[in-house]
C-alpha positions in Angstrom: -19.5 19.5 22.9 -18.2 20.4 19.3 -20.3 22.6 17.5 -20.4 20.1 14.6 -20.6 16.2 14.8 -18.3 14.1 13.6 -20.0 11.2 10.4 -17.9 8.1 10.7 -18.6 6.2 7.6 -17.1 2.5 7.7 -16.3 1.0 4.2 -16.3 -2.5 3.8 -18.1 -6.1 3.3 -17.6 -8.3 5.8 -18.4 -11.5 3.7 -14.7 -10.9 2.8 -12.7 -11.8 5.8 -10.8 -8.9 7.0 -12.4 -6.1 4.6 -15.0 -6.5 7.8 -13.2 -4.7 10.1 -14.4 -0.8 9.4 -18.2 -2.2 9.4 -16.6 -4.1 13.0 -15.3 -0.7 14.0 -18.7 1.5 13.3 -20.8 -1.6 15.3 -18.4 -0.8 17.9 -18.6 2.9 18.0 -22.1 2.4 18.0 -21.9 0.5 21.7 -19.6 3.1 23.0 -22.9 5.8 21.9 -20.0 8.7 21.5 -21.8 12.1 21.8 -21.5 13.6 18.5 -20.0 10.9 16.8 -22.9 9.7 14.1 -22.1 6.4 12.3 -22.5 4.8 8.8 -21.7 1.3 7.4 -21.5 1.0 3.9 -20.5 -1.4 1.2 -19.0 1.3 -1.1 -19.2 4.9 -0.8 -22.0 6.7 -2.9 -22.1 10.1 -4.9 -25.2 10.3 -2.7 -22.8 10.9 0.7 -21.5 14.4 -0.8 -24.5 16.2 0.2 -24.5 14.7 4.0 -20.7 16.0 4.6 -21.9 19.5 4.7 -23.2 18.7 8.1 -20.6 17.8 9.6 -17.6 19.3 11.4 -15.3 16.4 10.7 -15.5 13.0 8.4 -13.3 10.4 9.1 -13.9 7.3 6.4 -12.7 3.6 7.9 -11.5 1.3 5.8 -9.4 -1.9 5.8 -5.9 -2.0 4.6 -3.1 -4.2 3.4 -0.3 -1.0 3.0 -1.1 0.5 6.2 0.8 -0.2 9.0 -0.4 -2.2 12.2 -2.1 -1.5 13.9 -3.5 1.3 11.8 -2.7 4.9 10.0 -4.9 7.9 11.0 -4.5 10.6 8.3 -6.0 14.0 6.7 -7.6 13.3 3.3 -5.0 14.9 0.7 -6.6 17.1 -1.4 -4.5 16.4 -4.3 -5.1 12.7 -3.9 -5.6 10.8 -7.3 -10.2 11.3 -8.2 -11.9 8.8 -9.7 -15.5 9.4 -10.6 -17.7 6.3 -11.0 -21.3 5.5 -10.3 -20.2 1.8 -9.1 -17.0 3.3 -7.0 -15.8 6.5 -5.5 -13.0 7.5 -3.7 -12.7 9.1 -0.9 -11.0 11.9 -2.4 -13.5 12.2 -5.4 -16.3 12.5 -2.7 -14.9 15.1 -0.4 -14.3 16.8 -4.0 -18.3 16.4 -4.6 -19.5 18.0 -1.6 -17.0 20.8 -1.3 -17.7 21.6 -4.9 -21.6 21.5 -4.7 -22.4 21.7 -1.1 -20.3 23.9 0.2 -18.9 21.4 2.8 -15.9 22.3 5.2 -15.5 19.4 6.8 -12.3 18.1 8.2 -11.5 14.6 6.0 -9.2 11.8 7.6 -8.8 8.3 6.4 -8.7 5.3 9.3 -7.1 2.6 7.3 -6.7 -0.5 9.6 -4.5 -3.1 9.2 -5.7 -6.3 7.6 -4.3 -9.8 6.4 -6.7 -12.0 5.0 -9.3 -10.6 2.1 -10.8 -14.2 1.5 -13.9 -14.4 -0.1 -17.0 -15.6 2.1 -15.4 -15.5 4.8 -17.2 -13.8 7.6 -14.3 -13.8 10.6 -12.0 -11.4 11.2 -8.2 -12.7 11.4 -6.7 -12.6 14.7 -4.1 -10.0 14.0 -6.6 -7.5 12.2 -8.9 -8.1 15.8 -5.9 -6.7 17.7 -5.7 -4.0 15.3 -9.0 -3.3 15.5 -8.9 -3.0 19.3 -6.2 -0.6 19.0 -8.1 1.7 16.5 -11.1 1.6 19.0 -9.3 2.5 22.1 -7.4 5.2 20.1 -10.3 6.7 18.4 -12.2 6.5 21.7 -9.8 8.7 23.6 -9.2 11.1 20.9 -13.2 11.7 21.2 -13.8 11.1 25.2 -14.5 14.4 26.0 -17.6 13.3 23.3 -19.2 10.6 25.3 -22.3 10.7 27.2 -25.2 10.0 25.3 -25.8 8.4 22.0 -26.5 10.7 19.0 -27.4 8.2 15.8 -26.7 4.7 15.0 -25.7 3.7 12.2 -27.9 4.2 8.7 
C-alpha cells in the first residue's frame, strides 16, 4: 500500500443531468471499497478542503465536462492554471494554491474531467453517452489503483 491515500473529491449536482456523473463516479468508487482511495462528493469545492489535502499523497478532483474528450481526460493540475478566489466558487487550482500555501500540502493534483452532453436543469439521469464514459473512467481509474484494493478505507463525507 502507498504510504499516503489518495482523496477523490467528485464535483457536481446531479439535479443537472450529466453534471451528475463525478458524484456517479465517487458512489461507484465507493462499491469498489479501493484500499486507500478515500472519497468525497461535493456540490462545489470549499476553501474548507485546503487543509484536508495535506493528508494525502495524491488528489485527483472529478468533474464533468463538455471540452474534454470521450470518454474522459486524466491530467496533472497545472500550477500556473488561471486562480480564482471566491467564497461561493473555487477552482481547483486556487485550492491546491490554499493548501500548499498554508498547509504545507504536497500532494500530487490531477483533474478527471468526464465527458458529458446534456447539462439540463432538473434532470436527474445521466445521458447514455456520458454512462459509457463513465464506465470507461471507472474501469480506468480502477486499474490504475488495483494494486489498492482489498478493504474499504472511508466512504464518502
Amino acid at each position: 500500500m502507498k504510504e499516503k491515500p489518495v482523496l477523490v473529491i467528485g464535483c457536481g449536482n446531479p439535479a443537472r443531468g450529466d453534471d451528475g456523473l463525478a458524484p456517479a463516479f465517487v458512489e461507484r468508487l465507493d462499491q469498489l471499497c479501493l484500499q486507500g482511495v478515500e472519497t468525497r462528493n461535493q456540490y462545489q469545492l470549499c476553501v474548507e478542503d485546503a487543509m484536508d489535502m495535506s493528508g494525502y499523497g495524491q488528489v485527483v478532483y472529478v468533474d464533468a465536462s463538455l471540452d474534454a474528450p470521450p470518454p474522459f481526460e486524466f491530467s496533472p493540475l497545472h500550477d500556473d492554471a488561471v486562480m480564482h478566489l471566491d467564497t461561493h466558487n473555487i477552482s481547483p487550482a486556487a485550492l491546491t494554491y490554499l493548501a500548499r500555501t498554508l498547509f504545507g500540502a504536497t500532494a500530487g493534483v490531477f483533474v478527471l474531467a468526464i465527458r458529458g452532453y446534456r447539462f439540463d436543469p432538473f434532470t436527474e439521469t445521466i445521458s447514455e453517452q456520458a454512462q459509457g464514459n463513465l464506465r470507461e473512467a471507472i474501469a480506468w481509474f480502477t486499474e490504475r489503483y488495483a494494486g489498492w484494493s482489498d478493504s474499504c478505507m472511508g466512504k464518502s463525507v
